[in-house]
N, C-alpha and C positions, 0 to 999 in steps of 0.2 A: 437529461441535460443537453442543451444543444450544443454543437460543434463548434462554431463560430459565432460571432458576433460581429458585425461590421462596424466602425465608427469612422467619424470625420477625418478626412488626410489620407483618403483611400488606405486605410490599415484595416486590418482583419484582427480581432482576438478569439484564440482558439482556447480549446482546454486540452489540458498534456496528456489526460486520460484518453481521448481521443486519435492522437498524435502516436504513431510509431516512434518509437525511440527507445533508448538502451534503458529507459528506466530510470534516470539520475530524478528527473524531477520528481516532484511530491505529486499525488495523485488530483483531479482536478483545480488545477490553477491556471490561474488566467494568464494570457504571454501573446506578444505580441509580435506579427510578424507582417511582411510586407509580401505581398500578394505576386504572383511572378505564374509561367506557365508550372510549373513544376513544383507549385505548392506555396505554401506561407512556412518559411522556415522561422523559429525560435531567434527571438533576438532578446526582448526583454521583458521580466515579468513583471508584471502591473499590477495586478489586483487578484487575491483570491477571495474564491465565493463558500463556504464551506455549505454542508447539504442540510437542510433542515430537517429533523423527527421527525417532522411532519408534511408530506409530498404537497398538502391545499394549500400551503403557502410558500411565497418565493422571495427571499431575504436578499435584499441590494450588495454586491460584492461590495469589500472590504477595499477601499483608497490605499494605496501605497507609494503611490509617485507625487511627484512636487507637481505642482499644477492640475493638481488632478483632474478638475472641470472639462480638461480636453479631450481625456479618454475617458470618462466616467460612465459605462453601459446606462442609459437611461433608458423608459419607458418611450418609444417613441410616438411622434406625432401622429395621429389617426389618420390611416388612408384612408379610410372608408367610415361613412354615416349613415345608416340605415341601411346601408347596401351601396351605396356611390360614393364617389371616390371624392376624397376633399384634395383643393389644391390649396398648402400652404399658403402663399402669397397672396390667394385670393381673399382666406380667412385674414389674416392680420390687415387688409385692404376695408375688408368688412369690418371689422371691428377699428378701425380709426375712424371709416365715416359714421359711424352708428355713434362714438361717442361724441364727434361733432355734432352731431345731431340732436343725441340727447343733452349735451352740454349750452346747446343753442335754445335749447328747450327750459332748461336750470334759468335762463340768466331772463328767458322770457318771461317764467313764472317770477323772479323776483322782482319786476319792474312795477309789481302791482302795487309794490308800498315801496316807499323812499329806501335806499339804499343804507342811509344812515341808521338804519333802526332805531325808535326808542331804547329797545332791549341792549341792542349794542352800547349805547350812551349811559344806560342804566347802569349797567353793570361796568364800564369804566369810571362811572363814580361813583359805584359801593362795591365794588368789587374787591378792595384792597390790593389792591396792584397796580405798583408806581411802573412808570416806564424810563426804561433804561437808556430810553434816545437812540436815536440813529446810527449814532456809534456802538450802543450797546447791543444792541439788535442786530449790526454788522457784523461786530467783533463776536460774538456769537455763534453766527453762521458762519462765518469764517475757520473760527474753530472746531468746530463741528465738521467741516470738508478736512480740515488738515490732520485730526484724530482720529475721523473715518479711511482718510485715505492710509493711514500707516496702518491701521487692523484691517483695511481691505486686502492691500497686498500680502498682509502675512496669511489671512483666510486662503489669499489665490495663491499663497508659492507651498503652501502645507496643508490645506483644508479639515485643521483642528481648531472646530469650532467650538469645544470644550473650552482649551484657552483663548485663542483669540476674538472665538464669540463672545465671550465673558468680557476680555477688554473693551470690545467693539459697543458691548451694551453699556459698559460706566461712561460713553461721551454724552448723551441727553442729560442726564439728570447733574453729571458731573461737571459738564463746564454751564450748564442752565445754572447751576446754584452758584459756580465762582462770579457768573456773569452779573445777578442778582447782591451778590455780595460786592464784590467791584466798583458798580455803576449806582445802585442804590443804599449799600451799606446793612444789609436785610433782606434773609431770604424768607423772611415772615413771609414777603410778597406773591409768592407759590398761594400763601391760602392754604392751610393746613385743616381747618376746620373743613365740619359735615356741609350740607347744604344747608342754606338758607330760609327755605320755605319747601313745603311739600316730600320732607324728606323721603316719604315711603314709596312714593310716587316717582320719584326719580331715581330709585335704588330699583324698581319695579318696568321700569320704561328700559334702564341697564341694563337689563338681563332679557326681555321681553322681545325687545327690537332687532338685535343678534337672530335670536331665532327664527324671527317670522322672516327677514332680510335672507338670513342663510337658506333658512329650509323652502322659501320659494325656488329658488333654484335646484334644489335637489330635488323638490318634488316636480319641476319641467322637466329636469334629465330624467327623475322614473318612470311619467308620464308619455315622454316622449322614446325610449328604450328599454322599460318592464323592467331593468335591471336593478337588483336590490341582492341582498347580502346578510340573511340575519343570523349567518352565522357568525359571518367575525363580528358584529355588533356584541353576540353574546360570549365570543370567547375576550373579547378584549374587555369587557365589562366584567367577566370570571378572572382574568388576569391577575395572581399576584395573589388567590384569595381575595377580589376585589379591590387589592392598594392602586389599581390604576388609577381608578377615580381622586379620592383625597393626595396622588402623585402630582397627577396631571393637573388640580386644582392649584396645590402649593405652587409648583412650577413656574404655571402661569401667571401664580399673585408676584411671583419673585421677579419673573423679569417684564409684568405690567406693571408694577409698582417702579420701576426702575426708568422705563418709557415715559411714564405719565408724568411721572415729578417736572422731565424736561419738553413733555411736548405741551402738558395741559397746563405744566404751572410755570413753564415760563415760556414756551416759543409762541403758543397760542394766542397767552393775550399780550403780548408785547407786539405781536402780527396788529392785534386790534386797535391797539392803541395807536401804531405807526398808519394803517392805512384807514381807521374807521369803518372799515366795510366789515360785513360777516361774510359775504359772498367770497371778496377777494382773500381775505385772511385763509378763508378755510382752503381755497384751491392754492395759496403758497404753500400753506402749514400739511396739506395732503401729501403733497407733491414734495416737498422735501421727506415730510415722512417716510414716503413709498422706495425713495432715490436712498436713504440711507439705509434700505434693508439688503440692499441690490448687491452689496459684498458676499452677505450671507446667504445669499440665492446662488452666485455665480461661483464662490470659493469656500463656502462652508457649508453645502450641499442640503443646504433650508428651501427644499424644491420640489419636495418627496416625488425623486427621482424622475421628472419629466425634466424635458428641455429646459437647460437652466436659462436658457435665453428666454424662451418661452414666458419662463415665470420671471424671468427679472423686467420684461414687458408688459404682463400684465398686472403684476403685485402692485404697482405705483397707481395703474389706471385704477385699481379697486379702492385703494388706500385715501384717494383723492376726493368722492363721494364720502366715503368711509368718515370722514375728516369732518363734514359736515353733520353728520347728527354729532359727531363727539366735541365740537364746536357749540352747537346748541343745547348738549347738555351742561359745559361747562359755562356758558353763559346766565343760562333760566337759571342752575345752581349755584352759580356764586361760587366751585366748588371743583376740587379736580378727582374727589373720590366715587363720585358715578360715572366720573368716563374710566375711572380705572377698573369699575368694576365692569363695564361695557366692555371694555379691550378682555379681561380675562374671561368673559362669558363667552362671548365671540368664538376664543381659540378653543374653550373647552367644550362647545358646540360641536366642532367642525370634529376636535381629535376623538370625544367619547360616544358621538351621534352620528353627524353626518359622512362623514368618511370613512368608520367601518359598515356605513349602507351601503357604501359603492365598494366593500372589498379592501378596504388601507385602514393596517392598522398598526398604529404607533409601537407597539410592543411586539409584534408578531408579523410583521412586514407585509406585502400584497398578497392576498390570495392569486393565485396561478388565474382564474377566468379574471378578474378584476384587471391585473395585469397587460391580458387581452385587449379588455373595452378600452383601456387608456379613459378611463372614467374622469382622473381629475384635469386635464383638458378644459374639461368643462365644467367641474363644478369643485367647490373648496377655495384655498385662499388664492390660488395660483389660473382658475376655471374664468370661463365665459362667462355663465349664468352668475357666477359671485359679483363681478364688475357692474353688471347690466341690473341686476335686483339692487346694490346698493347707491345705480345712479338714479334709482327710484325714489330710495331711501331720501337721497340725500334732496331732491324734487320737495318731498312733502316736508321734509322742517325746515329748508328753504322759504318755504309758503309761510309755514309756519312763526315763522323768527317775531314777529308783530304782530298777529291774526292771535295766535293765541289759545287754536283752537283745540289742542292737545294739553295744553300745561297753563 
């Protein structure tokens, strides 16, 4: 167990085990002290980490302060890539013009066909989805900043995202449905039935697309760093007697079913019907998407333990892309229950597949070498490779949306 821990504000956290002293405190806990010739004296304790059974894995110390986000020991950012050193400000440098780029790229391939799309027009008249008007669609989003922002600060002054997550999750679907009731008198307008056409096909493309999207990327980080991990793959799949699995499923139907009601059955197409574009709709509806997780990334510790800045930076850039296939499945389907099953696929990729490859696993914490690589950096929800593989993604149903050529 190491000595110290350095964090932000020039403070140092020490463990008491470490620490001479008369013995009062409890044996490894974390406390915080300000750094002087003469040592880091004890002033307050923060956070204890208790020891795991088992030494291959390294469990995230336990929050105890209000604001937690400021001292919260994280996994820190990678010095070093294959052997040379990364400069922070250069990466997030790199990675603004890269999505310029590729964003410049997105808006080139759509200019191939009319902005308006058929599909777009189509599906605003049989789609069953009245529009709530410009007030409704304001009053909306408006709500939505003002219920976010009261469960943002309670995530940042307590980081119980037990409860306040939970609050923070009924504003999508719960003021979408008052908004729909309100302004249209019927929240029929969600769309409650399956799809329209092709149902197998688009239940199949939901679950399909996640994968290949996700695991491109993890397979450039194994390709490009050899590192893999099959062992926590297989303890966290033996987890429980294997209840991880059917966990981890339910979990995610609970709170995608919760998301989608408000993103796919009412922000999405009430975006389309206000602006007529699929391009435009899907980069507001990403982008507000990504922007409302950002409480839970900075004060409910939905970050797995890197930089929560880090991730509250890059989760929106990904979400944004991300938007767009979940835009064209809920278009082609008429329908909001392939992008819900899209959204749960997605997460249960990343928690039962791809992230115990790199060492993180939801039930059993980092492996100690995983910890090392700082692996999700770059790959997962909060990674490089995830942002960049699905502004690919999001390139080819772009193309897609009137061509045809997929669906």
């Amino acid at each position: 167990m190491p000595a110290s821990v350095r964090v932000g504000g020039g403070k140092v956290l020490r463990y008491t085990s470490d620490i001479k002293s008369s013995g009062s405190n409890p044996p490894d806990v974390l406390i915080e002290g300000n750094p002087s010739k003469n040592g880091a004296p004890v002033e307050e304790m923060l956070v204890s980490e208790p020891e795991s059974s088992d030494s291959y894995y390294w469990n995230p110390p336990e929050i105890k302060e209000p604001f937690p986000f400021l001292y919260r020991p994280t996994v820190d950012f990678p010095q070093k890539v294959c052997g040379r050193k990364v400069n922070f400000k250069l990466v997030v440098l790199t990675l603004f013009l890269l999505g310029v780029v590729v964003s410049t790229s997105v808006i080139g391939t759509a200019v191939r066909y009319k902005e308006n799309s058929s599909e777009v027009f189509r599906f605003l008249e049989e789609g069953n989805t009245a529009f709530v008007g410009a007030s409704g669609l304001g009053a909306y989003i408006v709500m939505l900043i003002c219920w976010s922002t009261i469960s943002g600060y309670a995530l940042l002054r307590t980081g119980d995202i037990d409860t306040f997550g939970f609050f923070h999750l009924l504003a999508p679907p719960g003021l979408g449905l008052f908004t729909l009731w309100a302004f249209t008198d019927d929240i029929g307008d969600a769309y409650w039935d399956g799809p329209k056409t092709d149902t197998g096909a688009y239940y199949s493309l939901a679950v399909f697309i996640p994968f290949v999207t996700l695991g491109s990327g993890y397979l450039i980080y194994h390709l490009w760093t050899g590192f893999i991990q099959f062992r926590v793959l297989k303890d966290t799949l033996c987890w429980g007697y294997g209840g991880a699995i059917p966990l981890t499923i339910l979990k995610f139907a609970f709170s995608g079913v919760m998301e989608e009601v408000g993103w796919s059955g009412v922000l999405f197409p009430q975006l389309l019907h206000a602006t007529k574009s699929f391009m435009l709709s899907s980069l507001i509806g990403g982008f507000i998407w990504g922007i409302w997780h950002v409480p839970l990334v900075i004060g409910g510790g939905y970050n797995n333990n890197i930089s929560p800045y880090w991730a509250a930076f890059v989760l929106p850039w990904m979400t944004t892309p991300w938007a767009f296939f979940h835009f064209w499945l809920r278009v082609r389907s008429f329908s909001i229950w392939p992008v819900f099953v899209a959204h749960v696929a997605h997460n249960c990729w990343i928690e039962l597949l791809f992230d115990p490859l790199v060492g993180r696993s939801e039930y059993l914490g980092f492996s100690n070498e995983a910890r090392n690589k700082r692996a999700l950096y770059f790959v997962g929800e909060f990674g490089l490779f995830a942002a960049i593989t699905y502004m690919v993604c999001a390139m080819i149903f772009t193309i897609d949306m009137d061509a045809g050529y997929i669906s």
